[in-house]
PyMOL Python script that loads the backbone (N, CA, C, O; Angstrom):
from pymol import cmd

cmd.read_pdbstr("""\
ATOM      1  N   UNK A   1     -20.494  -9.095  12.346  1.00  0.00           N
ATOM      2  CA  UNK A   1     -19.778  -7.894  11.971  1.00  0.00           C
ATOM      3  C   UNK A   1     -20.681  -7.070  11.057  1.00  0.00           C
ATOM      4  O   UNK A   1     -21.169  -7.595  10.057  1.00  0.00           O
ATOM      5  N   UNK A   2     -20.929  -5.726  11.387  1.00  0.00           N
ATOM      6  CA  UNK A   2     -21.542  -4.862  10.619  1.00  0.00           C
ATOM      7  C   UNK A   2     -20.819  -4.436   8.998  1.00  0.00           C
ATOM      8  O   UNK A   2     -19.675  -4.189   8.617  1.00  0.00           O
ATOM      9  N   UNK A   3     -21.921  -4.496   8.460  1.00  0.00           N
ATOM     10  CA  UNK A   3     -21.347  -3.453   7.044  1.00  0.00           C
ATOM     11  C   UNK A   3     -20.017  -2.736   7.478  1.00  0.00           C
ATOM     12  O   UNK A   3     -18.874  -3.141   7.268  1.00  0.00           O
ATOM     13  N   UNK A   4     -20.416  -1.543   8.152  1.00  0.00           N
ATOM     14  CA  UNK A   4     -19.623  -0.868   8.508  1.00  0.00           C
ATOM     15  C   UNK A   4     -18.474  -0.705   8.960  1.00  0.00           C
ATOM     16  O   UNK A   4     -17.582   0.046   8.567  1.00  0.00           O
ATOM     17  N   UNK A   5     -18.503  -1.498   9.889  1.00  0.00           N
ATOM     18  CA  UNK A   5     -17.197  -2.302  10.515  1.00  0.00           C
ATOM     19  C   UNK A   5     -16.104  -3.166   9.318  1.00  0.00           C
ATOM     20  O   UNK A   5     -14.965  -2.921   8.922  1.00  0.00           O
ATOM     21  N   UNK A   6     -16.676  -3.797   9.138  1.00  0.00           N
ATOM     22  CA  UNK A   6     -16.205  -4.889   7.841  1.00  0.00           C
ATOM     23  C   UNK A   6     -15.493  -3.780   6.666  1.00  0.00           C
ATOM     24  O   UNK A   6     -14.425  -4.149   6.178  1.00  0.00           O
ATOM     25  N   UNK A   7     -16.009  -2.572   6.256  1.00  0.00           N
ATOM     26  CA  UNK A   7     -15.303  -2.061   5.648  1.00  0.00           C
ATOM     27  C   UNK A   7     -14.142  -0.936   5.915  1.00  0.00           C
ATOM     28  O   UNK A   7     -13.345  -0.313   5.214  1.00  0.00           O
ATOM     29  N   UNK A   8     -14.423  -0.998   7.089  1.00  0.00           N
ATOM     30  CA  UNK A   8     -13.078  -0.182   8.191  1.00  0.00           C
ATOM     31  C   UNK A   8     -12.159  -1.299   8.333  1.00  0.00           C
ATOM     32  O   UNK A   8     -10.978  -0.959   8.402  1.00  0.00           O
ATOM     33  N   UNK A   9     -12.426  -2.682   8.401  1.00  0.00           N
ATOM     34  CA  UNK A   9     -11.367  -3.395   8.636  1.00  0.00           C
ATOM     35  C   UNK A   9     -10.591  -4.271   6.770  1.00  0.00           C
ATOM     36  O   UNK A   9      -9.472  -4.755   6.602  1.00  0.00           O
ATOM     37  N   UNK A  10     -11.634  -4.156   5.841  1.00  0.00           N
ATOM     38  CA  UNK A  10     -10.837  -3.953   4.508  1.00  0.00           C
ATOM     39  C   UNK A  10      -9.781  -2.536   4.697  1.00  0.00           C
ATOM     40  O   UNK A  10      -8.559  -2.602   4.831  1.00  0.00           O
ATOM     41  N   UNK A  11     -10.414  -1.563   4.674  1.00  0.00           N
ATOM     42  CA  UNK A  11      -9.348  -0.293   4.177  1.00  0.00           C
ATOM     43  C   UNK A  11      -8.446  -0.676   5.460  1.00  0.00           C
ATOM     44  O   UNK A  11      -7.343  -0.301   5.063  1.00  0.00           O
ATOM     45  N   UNK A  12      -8.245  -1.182   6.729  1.00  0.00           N
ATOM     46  CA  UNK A  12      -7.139  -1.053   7.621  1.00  0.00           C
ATOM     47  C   UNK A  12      -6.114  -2.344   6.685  1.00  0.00           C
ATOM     48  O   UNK A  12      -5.053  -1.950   6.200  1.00  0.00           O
ATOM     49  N   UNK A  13      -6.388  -3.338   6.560  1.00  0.00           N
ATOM     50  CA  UNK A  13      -6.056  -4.374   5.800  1.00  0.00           C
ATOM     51  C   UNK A  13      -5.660  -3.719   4.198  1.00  0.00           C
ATOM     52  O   UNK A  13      -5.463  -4.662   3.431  1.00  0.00           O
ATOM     53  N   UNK A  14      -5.548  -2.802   3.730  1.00  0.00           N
ATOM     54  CA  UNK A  14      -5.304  -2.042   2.792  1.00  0.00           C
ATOM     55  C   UNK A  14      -4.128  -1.484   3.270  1.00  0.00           C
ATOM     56  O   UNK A  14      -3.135  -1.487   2.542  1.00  0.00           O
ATOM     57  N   UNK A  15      -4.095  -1.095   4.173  1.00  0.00           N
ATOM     58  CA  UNK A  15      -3.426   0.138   4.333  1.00  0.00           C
ATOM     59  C   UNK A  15      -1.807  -0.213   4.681  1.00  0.00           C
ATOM     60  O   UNK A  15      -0.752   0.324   4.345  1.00  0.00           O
ATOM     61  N   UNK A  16      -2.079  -1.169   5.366  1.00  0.00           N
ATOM     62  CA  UNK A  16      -1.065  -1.937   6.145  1.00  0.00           C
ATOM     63  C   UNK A  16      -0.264  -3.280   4.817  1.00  0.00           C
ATOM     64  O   UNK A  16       0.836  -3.833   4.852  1.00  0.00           O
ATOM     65  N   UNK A  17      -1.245  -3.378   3.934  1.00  0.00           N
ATOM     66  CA  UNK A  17      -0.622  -3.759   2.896  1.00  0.00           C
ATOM     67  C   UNK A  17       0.108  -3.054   2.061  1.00  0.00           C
ATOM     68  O   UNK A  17       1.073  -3.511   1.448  1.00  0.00           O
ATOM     69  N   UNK A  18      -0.306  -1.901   1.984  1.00  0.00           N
ATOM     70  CA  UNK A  18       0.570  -0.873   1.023  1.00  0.00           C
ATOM     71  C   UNK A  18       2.045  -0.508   1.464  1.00  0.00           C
ATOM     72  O   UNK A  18       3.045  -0.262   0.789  1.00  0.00           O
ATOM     73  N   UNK A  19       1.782  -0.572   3.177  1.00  0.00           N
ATOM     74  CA  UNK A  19       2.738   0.121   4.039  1.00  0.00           C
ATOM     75  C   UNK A  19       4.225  -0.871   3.434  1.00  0.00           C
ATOM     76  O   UNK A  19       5.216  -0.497   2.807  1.00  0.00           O
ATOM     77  N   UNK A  20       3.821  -2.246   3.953  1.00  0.00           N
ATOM     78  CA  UNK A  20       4.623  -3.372   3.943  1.00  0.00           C
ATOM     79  C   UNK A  20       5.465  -3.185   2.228  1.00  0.00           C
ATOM     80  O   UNK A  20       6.667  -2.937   2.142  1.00  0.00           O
ATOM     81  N   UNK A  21       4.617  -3.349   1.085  1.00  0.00           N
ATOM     82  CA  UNK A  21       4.913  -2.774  -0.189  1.00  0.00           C
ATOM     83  C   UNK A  21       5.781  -1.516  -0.386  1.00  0.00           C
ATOM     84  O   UNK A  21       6.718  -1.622  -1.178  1.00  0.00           O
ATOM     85  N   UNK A  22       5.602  -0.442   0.183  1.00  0.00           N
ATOM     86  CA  UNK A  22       6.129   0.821   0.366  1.00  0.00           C
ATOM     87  C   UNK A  22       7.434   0.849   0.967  1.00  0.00           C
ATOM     88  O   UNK A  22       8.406   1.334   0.388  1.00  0.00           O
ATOM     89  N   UNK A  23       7.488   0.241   2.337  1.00  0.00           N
ATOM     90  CA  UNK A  23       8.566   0.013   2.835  1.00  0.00           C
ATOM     91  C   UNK A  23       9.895  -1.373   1.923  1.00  0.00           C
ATOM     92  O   UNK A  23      11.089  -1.586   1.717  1.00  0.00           O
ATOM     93  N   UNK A  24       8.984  -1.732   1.771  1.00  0.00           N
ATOM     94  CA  UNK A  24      10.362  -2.814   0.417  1.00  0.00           C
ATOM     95  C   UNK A  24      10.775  -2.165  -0.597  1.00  0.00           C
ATOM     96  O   UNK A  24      11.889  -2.074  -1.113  1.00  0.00           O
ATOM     97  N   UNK A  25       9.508  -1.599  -0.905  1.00  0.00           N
ATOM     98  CA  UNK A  25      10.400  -0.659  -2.518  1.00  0.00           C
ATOM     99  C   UNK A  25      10.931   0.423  -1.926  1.00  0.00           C
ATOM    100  O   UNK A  25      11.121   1.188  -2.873  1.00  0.00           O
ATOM    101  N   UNK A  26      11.406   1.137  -0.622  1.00  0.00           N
ATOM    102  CA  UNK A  26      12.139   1.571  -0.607  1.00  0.00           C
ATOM    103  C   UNK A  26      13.068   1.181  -0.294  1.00  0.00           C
ATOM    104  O   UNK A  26      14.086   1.790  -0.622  1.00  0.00           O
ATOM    105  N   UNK A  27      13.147   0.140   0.387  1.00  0.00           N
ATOM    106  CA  UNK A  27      14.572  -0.798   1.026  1.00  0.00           C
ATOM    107  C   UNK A  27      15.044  -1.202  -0.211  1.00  0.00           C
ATOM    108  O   UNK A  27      16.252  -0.966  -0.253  1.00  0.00           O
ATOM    109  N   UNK A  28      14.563  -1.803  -1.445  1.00  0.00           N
ATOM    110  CA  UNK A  28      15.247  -2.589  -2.713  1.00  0.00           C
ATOM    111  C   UNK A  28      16.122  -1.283  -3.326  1.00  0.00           C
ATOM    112  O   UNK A  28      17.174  -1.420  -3.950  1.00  0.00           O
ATOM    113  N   UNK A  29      15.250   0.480  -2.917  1.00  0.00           N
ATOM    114  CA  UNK A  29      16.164   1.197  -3.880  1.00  0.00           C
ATOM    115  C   UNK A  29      16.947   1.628  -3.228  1.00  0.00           C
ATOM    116  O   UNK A  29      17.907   2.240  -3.695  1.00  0.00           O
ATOM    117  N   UNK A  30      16.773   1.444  -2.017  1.00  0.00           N
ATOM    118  CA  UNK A  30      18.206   2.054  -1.252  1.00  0.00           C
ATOM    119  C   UNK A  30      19.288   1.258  -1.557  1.00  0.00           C
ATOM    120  O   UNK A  30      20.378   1.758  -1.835  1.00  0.00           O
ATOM    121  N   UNK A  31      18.988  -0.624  -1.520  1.00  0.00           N
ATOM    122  CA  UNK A  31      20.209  -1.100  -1.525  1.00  0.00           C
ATOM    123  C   UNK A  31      20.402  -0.776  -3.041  1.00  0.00           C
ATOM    124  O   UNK A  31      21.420  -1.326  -3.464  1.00  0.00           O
ATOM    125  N   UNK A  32      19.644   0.049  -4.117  1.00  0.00           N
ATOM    126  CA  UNK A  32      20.502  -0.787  -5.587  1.00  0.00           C
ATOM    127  C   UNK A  32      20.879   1.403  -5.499  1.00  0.00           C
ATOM    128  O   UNK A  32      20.566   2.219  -6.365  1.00  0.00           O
ATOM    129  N   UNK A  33      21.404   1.606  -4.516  1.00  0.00           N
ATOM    130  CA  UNK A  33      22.273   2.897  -4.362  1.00  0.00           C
ATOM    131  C   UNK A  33      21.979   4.215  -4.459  1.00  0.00           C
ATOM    132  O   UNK A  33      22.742   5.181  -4.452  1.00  0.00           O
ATOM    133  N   UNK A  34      20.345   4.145  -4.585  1.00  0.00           N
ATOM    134  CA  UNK A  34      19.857   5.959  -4.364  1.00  0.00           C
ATOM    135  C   UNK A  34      20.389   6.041  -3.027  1.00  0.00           C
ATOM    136  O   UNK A  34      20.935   5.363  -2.157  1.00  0.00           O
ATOM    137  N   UNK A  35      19.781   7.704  -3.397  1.00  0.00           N
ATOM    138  CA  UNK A  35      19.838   8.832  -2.249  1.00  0.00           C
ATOM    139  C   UNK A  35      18.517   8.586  -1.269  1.00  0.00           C
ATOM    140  O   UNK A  35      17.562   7.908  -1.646  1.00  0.00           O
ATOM    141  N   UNK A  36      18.574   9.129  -0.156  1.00  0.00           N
ATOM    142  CA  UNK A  36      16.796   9.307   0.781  1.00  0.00           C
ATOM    143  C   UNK A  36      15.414   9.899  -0.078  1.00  0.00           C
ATOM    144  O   UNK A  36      14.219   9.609  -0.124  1.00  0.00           O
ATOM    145  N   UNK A  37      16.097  10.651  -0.562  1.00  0.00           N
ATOM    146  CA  UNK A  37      15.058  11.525  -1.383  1.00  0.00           C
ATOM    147  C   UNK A  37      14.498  10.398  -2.577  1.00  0.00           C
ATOM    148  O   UNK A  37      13.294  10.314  -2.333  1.00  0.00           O
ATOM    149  N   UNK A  38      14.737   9.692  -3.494  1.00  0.00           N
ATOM    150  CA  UNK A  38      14.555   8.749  -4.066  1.00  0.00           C
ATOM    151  C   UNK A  38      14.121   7.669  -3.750  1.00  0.00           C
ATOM    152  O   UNK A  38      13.309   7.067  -4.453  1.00  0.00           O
ATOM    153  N   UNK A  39      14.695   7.105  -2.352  1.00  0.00           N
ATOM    154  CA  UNK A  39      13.810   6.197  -1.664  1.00  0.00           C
ATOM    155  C   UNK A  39      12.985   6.365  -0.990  1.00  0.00           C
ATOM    156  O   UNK A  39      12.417   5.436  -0.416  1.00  0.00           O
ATOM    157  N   UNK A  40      12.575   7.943  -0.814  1.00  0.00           N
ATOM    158  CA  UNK A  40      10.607   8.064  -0.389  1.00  0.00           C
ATOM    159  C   UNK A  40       9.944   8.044  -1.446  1.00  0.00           C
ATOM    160  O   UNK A  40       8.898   7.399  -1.512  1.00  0.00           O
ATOM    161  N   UNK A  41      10.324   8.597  -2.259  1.00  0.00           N
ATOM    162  CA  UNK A  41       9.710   8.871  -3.479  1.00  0.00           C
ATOM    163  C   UNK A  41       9.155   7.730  -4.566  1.00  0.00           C
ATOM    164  O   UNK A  41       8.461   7.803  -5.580  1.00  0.00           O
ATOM    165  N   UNK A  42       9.884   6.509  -3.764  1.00  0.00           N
ATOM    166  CA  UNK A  42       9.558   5.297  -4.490  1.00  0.00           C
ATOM    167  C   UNK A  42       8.474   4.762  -3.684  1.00  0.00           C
ATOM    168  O   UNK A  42       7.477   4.269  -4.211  1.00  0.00           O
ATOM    169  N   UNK A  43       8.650   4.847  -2.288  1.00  0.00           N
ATOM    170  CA  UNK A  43       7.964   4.076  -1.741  1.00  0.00           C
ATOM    171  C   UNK A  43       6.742   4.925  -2.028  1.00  0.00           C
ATOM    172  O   UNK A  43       5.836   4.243  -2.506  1.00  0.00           O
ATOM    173  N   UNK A  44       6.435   6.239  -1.879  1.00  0.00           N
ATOM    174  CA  UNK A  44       4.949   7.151  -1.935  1.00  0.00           C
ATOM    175  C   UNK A  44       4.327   6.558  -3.098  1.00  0.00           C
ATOM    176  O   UNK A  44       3.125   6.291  -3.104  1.00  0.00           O
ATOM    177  N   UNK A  45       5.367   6.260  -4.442  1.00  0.00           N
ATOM    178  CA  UNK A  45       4.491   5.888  -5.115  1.00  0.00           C
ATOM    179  C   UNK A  45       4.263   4.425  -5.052  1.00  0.00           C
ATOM    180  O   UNK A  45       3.155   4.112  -5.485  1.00  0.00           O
ATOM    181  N   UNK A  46       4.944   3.509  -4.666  1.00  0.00           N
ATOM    182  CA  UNK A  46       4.460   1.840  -4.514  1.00  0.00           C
ATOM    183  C   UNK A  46       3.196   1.883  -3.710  1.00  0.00           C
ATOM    184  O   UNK A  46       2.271   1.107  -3.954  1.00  0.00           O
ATOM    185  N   UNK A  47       3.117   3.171  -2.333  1.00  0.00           N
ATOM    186  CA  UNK A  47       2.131   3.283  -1.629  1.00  0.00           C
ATOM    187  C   UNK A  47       0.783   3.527  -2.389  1.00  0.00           C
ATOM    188  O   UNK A  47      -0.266   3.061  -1.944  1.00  0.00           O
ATOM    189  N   UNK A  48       0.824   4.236  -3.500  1.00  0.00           N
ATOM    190  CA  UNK A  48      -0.390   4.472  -3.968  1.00  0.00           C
ATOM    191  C   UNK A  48      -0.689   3.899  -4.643  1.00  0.00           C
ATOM    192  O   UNK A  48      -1.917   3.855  -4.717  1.00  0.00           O
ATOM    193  N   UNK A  49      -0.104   3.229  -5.415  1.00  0.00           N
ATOM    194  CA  UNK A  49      -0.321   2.286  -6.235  1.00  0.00           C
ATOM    195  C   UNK A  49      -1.133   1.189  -5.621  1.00  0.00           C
ATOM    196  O   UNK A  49      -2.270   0.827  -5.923  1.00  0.00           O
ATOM    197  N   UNK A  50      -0.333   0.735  -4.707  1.00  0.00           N
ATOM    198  CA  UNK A  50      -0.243  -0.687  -4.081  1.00  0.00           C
ATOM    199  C   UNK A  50      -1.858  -0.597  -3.668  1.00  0.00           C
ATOM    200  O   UNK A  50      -2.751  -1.394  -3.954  1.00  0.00           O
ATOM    201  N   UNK A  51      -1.951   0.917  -2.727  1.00  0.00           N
ATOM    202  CA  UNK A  51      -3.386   1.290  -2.062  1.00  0.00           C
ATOM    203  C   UNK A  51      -4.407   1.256  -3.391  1.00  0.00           C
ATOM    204  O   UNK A  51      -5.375   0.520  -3.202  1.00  0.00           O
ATOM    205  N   UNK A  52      -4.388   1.644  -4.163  1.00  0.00           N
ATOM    206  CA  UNK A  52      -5.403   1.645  -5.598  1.00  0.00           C
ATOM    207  C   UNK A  52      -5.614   0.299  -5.904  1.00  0.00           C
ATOM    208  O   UNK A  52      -6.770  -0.117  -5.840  1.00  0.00           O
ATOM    209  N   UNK A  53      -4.624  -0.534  -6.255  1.00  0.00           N
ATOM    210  CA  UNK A  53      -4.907  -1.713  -6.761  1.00  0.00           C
ATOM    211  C   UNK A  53      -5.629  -2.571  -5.575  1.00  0.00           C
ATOM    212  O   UNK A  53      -6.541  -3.351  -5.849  1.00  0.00           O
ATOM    213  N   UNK A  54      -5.195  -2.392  -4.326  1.00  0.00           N
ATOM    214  CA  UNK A  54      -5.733  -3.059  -3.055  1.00  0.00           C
ATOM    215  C   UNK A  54      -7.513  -2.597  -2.872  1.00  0.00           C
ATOM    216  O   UNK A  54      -8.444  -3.383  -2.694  1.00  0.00           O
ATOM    217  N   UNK A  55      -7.572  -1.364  -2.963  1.00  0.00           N
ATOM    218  CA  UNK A  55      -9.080  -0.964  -2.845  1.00  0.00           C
ATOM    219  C   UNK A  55      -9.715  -1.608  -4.155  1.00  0.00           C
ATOM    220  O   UNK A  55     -10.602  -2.461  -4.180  1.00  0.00           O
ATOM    221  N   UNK A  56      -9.125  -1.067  -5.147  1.00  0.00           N
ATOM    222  CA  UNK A  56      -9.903  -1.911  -6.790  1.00  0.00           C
ATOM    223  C   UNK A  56     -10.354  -3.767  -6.176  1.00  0.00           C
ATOM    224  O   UNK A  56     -11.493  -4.233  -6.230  1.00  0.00           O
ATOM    225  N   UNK A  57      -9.657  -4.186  -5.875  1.00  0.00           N
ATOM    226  CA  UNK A  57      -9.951  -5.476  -5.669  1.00  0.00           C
ATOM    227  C   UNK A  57     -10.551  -5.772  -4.549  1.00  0.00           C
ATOM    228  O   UNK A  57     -11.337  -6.719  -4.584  1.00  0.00           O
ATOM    229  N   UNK A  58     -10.363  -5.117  -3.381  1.00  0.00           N
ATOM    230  CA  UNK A  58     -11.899  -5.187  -2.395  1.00  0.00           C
ATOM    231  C   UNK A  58     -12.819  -4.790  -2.788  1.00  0.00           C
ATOM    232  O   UNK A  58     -13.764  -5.292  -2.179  1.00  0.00           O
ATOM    233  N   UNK A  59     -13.244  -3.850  -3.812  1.00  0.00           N
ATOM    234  CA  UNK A  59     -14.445  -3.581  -4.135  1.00  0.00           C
ATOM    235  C   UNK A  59     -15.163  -4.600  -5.042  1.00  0.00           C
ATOM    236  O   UNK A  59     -16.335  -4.957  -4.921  1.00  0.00           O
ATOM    237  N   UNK A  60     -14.067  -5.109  -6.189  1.00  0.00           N
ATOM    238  CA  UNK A  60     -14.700  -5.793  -6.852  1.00  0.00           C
ATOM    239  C   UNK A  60     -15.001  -6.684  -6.307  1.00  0.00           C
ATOM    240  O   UNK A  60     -16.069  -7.093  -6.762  1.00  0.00           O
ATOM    241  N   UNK A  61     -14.510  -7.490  -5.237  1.00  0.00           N
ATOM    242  CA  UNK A  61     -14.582  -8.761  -4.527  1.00  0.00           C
ATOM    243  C   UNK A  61     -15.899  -8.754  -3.852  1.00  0.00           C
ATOM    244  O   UNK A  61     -16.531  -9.811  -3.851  1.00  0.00           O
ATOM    245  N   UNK A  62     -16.498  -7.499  -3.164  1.00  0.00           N
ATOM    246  CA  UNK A  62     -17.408  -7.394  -2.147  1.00  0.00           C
ATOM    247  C   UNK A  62     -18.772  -7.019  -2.775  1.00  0.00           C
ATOM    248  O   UNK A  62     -19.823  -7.245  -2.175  1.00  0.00           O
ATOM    249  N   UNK A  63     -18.737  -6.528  -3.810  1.00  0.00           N
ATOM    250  CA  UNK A  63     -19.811  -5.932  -4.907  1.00  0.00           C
ATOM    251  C   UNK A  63     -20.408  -7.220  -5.510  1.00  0.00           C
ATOM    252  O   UNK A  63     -21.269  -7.149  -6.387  1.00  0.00           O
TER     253      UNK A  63
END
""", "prot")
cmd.dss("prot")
cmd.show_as("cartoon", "prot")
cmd.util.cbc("prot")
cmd.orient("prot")
C-alpha cells in the first residue's frame, strides 16, 4: 500500500467514524426530547469534534 493510498484510507476510516458518533448523538438527543433542529446541530458538532480528535490521533500515531 502506497503512502498515498494509506492516507485516503485513514481519513475514509475517519470519516465514517465521526458519521457513526454523529448519528448517536443525535439519536441520544432526540430521545432525551429536542426538536430536529437541535438534533443536527448536535450531531454537526459531535461530527467535528469526533473528525478533529480522529485526525489528531492518526497523525500522531503515523508521525
Amino acid at each position: 500500500m502506497s503512502s498515498r493510498e494509506r492516507k485516503v484510507f485513514y481519513a475514509a476510516i475517519a470519516v465514517l467514524l465521526s458519521c457513526v458518533v454523529a448519528l448517536a448523538s443525535a439519536i441520544l438527543k432526540g430521545y432525551a426530547g429536542a426538536n430536529l433542529a437541535e438534533c443536527v446541530i448536535q450531531g454537526a458538532a459531535a461530527f467535528a469534534t469526533s473528525m478533529t480528535v480522529t485526525l489528531a490521533v492518526i497523525v500522531y500515531l503515523t508521525v
